[in-house]
N, C-alpha and C positions, 0 to 999 in steps of 0.2 A: 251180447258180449260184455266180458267183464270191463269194465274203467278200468284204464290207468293210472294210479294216481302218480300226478306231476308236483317237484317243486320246483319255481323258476326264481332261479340264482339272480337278485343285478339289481332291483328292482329300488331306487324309483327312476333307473336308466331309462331312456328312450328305449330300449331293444329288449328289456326284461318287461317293459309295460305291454309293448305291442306284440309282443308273444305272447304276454298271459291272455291281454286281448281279445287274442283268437282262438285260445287255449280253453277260454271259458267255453265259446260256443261248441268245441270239438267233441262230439259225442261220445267220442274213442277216448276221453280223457277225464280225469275228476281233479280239478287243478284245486292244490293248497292255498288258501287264502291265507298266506305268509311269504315273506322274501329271506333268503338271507344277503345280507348288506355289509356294505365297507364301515371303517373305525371314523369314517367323513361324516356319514351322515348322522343328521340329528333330527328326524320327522321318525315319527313313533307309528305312522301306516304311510299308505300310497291307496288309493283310490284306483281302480280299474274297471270301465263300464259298471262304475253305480258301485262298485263290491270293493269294503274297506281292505286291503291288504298288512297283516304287520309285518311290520320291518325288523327283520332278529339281530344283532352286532354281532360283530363275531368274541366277544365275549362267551356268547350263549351256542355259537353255531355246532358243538359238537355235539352237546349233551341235545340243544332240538333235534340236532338232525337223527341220533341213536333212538330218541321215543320216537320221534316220526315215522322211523323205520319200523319200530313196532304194531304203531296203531294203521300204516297202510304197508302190507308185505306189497313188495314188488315195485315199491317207489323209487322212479327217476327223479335223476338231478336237471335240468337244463340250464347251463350254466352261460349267462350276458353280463359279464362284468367288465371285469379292468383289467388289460394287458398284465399288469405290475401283479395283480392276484391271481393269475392262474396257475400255475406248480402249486401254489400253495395250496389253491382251491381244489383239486387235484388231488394233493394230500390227505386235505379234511376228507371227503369223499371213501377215498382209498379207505382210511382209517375207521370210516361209519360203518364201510361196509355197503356203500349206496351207489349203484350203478351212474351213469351221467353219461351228457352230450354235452361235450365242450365245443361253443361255439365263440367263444370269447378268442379274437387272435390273439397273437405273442407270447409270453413267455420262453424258455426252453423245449420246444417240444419234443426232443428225441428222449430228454431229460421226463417227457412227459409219458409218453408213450411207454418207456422202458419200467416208471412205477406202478403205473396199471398191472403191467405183466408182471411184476415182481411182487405186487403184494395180492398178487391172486385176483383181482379188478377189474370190473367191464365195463367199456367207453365207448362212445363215438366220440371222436376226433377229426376235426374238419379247422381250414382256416375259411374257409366260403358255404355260406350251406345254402346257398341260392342252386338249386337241380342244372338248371342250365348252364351255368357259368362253372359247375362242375364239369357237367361234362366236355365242356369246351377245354378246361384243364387237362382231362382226359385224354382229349386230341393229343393236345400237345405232349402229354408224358408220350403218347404211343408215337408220335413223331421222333421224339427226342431217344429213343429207346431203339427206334427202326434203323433214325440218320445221323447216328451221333459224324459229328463233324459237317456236318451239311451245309453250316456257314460257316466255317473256319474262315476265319481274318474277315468279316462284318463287324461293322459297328450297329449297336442298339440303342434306342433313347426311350426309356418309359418314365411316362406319366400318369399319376395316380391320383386323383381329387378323392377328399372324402371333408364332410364335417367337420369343423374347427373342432370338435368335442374330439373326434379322435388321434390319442397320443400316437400309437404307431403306423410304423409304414403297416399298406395290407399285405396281409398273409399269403392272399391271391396272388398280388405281384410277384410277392416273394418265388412264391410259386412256379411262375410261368418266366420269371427271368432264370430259375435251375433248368429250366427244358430246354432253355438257348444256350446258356451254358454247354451241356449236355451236346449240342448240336455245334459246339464250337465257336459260341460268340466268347469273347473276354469284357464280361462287364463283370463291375463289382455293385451290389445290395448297396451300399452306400450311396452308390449314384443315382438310384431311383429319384425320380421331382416330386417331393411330396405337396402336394396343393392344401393350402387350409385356408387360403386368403378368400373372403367371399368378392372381393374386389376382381383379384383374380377369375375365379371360379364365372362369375357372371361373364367376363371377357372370354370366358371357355365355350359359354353358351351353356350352363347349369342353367336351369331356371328358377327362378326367384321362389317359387314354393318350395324346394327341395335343397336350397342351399343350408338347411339345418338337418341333412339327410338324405344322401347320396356316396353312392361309390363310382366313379368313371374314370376307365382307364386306356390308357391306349400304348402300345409298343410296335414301334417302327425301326425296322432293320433294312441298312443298305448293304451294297456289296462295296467291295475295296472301291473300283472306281467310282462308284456313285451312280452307275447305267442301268441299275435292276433297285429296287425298292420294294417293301413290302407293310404292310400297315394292317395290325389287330387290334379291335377294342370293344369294349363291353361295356356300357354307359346304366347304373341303378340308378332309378329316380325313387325315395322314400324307403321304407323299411320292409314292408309286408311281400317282398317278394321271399324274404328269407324265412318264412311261416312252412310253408308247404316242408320243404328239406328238413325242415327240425321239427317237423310232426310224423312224418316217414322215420328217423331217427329215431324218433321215441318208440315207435311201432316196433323198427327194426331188435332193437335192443331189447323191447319187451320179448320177443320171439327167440334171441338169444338166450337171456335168462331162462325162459321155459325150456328149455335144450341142455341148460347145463354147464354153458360155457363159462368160462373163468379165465382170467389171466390173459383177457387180449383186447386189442385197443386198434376197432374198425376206422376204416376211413369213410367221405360220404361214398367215392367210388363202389366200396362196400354195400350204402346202403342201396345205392341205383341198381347196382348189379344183383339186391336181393342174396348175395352169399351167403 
C-alpha cells in the first residue's frame, strides 16, 4: 500500500511530538520531517525519536506548504496547535489546497466548518479524537436527540482538569454540556470548573506522572429535589490515547480524497462510522 504522506502541524508542542512519534512508526504513513510552527517559537528543529524535525514560521507556511503539496500529492495536514490559530490554520490549508485533521480545540468552529465547505476543502474536525470518549459523546448526542427535555429543571456541575499548558475549556465538555442542554438542563459554558492548578489536580487524585498531561472530566446532574442524582466521567491519563483516532482520520480522509470528495468537513463520529 502506498504511504501517506503526513505533515504534523504544532510541533515542538507535547501533542504535535507525540503524534509524530507514533507517526514515525505507522507503516500506513511517510511523516514529513518538518513542523509548521507559531510566530513564538524560536528553536530552528524539534527532535522526535532520534529524527531532527524543522520547524517552518509562519512567515514561510504558504509557499512550504504549496511545494510540499507538489513533491507528496495526496498530503495531509494534522493539525496540534493553539486554540488562538486554528480559523487561521484552517485558512492557510483551505488556501494550499491541503486536506487536514484538525484536532487542535477552539476557535470558531461553525466559522470552521462552514470554510472548508466554501472553499471547496476536506477536513476532519473533531474537538476529542480519543475513539472512545467519542463514542460516549455519541451516546449522549443520541440521548439528547431521543429525550430532549428529559431533565427539564436539573441542575448540572462539570468539571474539567487538563494541563496547566491548556488555554481553553475542552471541546468535549463543551460538547456534552450541548447534549444536556438539549435534554433540558439550564447551564451556561461559562460555568464549566476549569481545573489547571496541579495543587488542585493532585487533591483530585490525578497522578503525579500525568499532571503535565491529562484530561478528566466529570458531570453530575440532580433533579429539582436532590432525591435522584446521576454522575458521568471520563478520566485521560497522558496523551497517546489520542494517536489511534487521528491515524484512522488520516486513513479516513485519505479514502475520501480518492473518491472525490470536496467541500465537506467530517466529524470523528464520521470516521467510527466509516461513512
Amino acid at each position: 500500500m502506498k504511504k501517506i504522506p503526513v505533515l504534523i502541524a504544532g510541533m515542538p508542542g507535547n501533542m504535535g511530538r507525540i503524534i509524530a512519534g507514533h507517526a514515525l512508526f505507522d507503516s500506513r504513513f511517510f511523516v514529513v520531517e518538518a513542523s509548521l510552527t507559531g510566530p513564538e517559537i524560536t528553536e530552528q528543529t524539534c527532535k522526535v525519536k532520534e529524527k531532527d524535525f524543522e520547524l517552518i514560521g509562519p512567515k514561510r507556511h504558504f509557499e512550504f506548504l504549496t511545494n510540499l503539496k507538489k513533491q507528496h500529492p495526496g498530503l495531509i495536514v494534522v493539525d496540534y496547535t493553539h486554540p488562538s490559530a486554528v480559523n487561521a490554520n484552517a485558512g492557510l490549508y483551505c488556501k494550499a489546497g491541503v486536506p487536514f485533521v484538525m484536532g487542535t480545540t477552539g476557535g470558531d468552529r461553525q466559522a470552521l466548518v462552514a470554510l472548508v465547505e466554501q472553499s471547496k476543502g476536506i477536513a476532519v474536525i473533531a474537538p476529542n479524537m480519543a475513539k472512545q470518549i467519542v463514542a460516549f459523546s455519541a451516546m449522549m448526542e443520541y440521548a439528547a436527540s431521543s429525550f430532549p427535555g428529559l431533565f427539564e429543571g436539573w441542575s448540572l456541575d462539570v468539571t474539567e482538569s487538563h494541563q496547566q499548558g491548556k488555554a481553553d475549556t475542552s471541546g468535549t465538555a463543551k460538547a456534552i454540556v450541548g447534549c444536556f442542554k438539549k435534554m433540558g438542563v439550564d447551564f451556561d459554558i461559562a460555568d464549566i470548573c476549569m481545573l489547571r492548578d496541579p495543587v488542585r489536580q493532585r487533591a483530585l487524585g490525578v497522578p503525579e506522572e500525568f499532571l503535565s498531561g491529562h484530561g478528566w472530566h466529570t458531570y453530575r446532574i440532580a433533579s429539582p429535589d436532590k432525591t435522584l442524582s446521576l454522575a458521568f466521567s471520563h478520566n485521560v491519563n497522558g496523551r497517546d490515547v489520542y494517536y489511534p483516532g487521528t491515524a484512522d482520520a488520516i486513513v479516513f480522509l485519505n479514502k475520501k480524497i480518492a473518491q472525490g470528495v470536496l467541500g465537506q468537513a467530517f466529524s470523528m463520529i464520521d470516521v467510527l462510522k466509516g461513512a
